[in-house]
VEXDREN-2710 file (C-alpha; in Angstrom, 1 decimal):
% VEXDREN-2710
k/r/px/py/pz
1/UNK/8.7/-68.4/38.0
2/UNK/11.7/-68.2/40.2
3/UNK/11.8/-69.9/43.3
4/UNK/12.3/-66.6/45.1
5/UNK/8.9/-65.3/43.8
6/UNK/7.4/-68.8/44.7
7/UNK/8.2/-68.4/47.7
8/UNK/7.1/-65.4/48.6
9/UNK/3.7/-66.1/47.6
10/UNK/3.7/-69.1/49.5
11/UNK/4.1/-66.7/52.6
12/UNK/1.1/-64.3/51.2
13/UNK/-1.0/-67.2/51.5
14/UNK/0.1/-68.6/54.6
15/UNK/-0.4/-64.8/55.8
16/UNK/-3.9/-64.5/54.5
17/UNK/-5.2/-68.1/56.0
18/UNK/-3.9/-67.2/59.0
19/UNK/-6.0/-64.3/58.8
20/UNK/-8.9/-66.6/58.0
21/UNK/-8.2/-68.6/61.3
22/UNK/-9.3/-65.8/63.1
23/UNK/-11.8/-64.4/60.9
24/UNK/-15.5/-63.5/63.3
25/UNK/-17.3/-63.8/60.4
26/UNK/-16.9/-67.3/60.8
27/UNK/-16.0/-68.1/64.3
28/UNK/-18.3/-71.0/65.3
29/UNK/-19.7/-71.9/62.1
30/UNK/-19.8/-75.1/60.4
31/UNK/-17.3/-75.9/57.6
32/UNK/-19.9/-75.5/54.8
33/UNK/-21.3/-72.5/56.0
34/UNK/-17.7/-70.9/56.8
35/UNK/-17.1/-72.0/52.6
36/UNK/-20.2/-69.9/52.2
37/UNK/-19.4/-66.9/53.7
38/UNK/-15.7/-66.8/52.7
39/UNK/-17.4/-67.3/48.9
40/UNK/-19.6/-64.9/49.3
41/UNK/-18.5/-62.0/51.5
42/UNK/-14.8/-62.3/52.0
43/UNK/-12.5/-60.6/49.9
44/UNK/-9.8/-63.0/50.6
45/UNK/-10.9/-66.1/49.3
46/UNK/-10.7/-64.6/46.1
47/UNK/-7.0/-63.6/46.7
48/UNK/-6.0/-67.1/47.7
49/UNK/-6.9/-68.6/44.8
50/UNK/-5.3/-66.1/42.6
51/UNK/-2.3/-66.3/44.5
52/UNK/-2.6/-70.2/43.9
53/UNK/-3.4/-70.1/40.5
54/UNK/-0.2/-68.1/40.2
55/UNK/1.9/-70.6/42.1
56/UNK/0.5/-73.7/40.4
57/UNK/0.3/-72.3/37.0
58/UNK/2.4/-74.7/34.9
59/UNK/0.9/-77.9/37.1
60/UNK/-1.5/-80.2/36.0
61/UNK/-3.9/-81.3/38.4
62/UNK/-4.6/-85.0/38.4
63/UNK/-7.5/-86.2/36.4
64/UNK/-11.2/-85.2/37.4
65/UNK/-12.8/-88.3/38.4
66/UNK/-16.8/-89.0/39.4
67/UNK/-15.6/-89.5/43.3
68/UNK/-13.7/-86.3/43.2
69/UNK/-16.2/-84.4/41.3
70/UNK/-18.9/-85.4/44.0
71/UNK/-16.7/-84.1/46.7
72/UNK/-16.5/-81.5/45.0
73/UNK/-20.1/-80.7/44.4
74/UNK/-20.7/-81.4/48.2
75/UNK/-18.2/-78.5/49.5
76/UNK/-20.4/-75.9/46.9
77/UNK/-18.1/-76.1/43.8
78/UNK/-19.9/-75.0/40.7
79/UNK/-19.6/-77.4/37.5
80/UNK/-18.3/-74.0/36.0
81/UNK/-15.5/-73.9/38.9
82/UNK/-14.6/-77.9/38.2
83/UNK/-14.2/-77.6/34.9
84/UNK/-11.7/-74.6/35.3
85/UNK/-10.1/-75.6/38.3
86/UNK/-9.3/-78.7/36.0
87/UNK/-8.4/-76.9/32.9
88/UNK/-11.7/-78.4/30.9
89/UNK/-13.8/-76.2/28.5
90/UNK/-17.5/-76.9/29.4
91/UNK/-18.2/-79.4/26.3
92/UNK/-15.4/-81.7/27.7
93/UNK/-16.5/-81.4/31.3
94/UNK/-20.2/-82.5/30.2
95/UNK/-18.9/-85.4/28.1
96/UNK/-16.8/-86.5/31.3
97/UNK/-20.0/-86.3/33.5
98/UNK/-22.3/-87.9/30.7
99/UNK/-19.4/-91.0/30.6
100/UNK/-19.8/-91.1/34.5
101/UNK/-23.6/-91.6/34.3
102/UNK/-24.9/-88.7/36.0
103/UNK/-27.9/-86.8/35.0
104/UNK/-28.1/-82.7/34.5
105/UNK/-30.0/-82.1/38.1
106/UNK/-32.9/-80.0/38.1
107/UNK/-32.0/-76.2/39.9
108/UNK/-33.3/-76.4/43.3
109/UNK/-36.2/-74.2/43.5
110/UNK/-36.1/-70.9/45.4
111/UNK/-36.7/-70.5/48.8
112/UNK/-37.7/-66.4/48.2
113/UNK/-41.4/-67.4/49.5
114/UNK/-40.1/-68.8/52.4
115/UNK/-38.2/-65.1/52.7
116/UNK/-39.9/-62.2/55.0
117/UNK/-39.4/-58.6/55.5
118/UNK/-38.8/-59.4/59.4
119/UNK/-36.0/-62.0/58.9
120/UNK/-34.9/-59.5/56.0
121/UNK/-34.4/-56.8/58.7
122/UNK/-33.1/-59.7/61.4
123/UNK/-30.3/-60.8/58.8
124/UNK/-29.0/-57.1/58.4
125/UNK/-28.7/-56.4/62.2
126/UNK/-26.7/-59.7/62.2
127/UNK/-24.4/-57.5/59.6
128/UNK/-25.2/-60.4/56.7
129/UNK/-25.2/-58.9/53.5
130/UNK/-28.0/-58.6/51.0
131/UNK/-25.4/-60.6/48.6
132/UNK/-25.6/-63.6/51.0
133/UNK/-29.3/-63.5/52.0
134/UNK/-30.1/-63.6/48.4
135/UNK/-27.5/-66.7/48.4
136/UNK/-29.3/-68.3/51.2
137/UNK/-32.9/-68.0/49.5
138/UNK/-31.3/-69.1/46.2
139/UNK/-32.3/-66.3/45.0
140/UNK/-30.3/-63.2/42.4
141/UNK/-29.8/-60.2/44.0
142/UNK/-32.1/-58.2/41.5
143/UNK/-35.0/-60.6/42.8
144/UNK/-34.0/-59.3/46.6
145/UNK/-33.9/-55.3/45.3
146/UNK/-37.2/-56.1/43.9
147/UNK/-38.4/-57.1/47.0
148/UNK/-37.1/-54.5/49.2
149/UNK/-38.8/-52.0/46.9
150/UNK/-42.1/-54.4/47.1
151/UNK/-41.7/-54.2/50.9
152/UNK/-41.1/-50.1/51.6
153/UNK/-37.3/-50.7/51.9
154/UNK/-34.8/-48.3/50.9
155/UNK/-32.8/-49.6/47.9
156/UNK/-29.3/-48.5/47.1
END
């Protein structure tokens, strides 16, 4: 890649996290939740890290390590994101974490009980969107359609 071309994404992204500074979705929020949100209902987040991606496509990234990987894991990374964002197939990532010592953790269960139609209807006048309500109940999206039909709601 030339360093014209390098450049010029450097200036998309600088553009685009600019935009992000300002963003109301997440004015006032804490850092994990803002991580949330831009995961879950912004568009740009996704753009960044293409845009990176493209910019750091022939670097290496240093060496996953058990301290970064648990930083990681704190700021709701995946194992699935790790292991790409690190260039490891899933069988390599495992053996990594196996060689660390840590343990497959068991899924923490849903929250869908704790779920009501009132705080349904509360979170969509707040303008959240079902895709994030279902992420805060740790729930799919199908499981939250199923629901709204369960409850009277209109669905699609």
């Amino acid at each position: 890649m030339k360093r014209l071309e390098k450049r010029s994404l450097r200036i998309r992204i600088n553009d685009l996290l600019d935009h992000c500074k300002n963003c109301e979705l997440v004015r006032g929020k804490s850092q994990r939740t803002r991580d949330r949100i831009c995961q879950v209902e912004c568009g740009l987040e996704a753009e960044i890290r293409n845009l990176g991606t493209r910019l750091t496509k022939n670097k290496i990234p240093d060496a996953l390590n058990k301290k970064t990987y648990i930083e990681l894991l704190n700021n709701g990374y995946t194992n699935k994101r790790i292991a790409k964002l690190y260039g490891l197939d899933m069988q390599e990532f495992y053996k990594n974490r196996a060689s660390w010592g840590i343990q497959l953790r068991r899924q923490r269960p849903s929250r869908r009980h704790e779920l009501t139609k009132d705080k349904l209807l509360e979170y969509r006048k707040q303008g959240l969107s079902y895709r994030a309500i279902a992420v805060r109940y740790r729930m799919s999206e199908s499981t939250l359609i199923r629901m709204r039909r369960e409850w009277g709601l209109q669905v699609g």
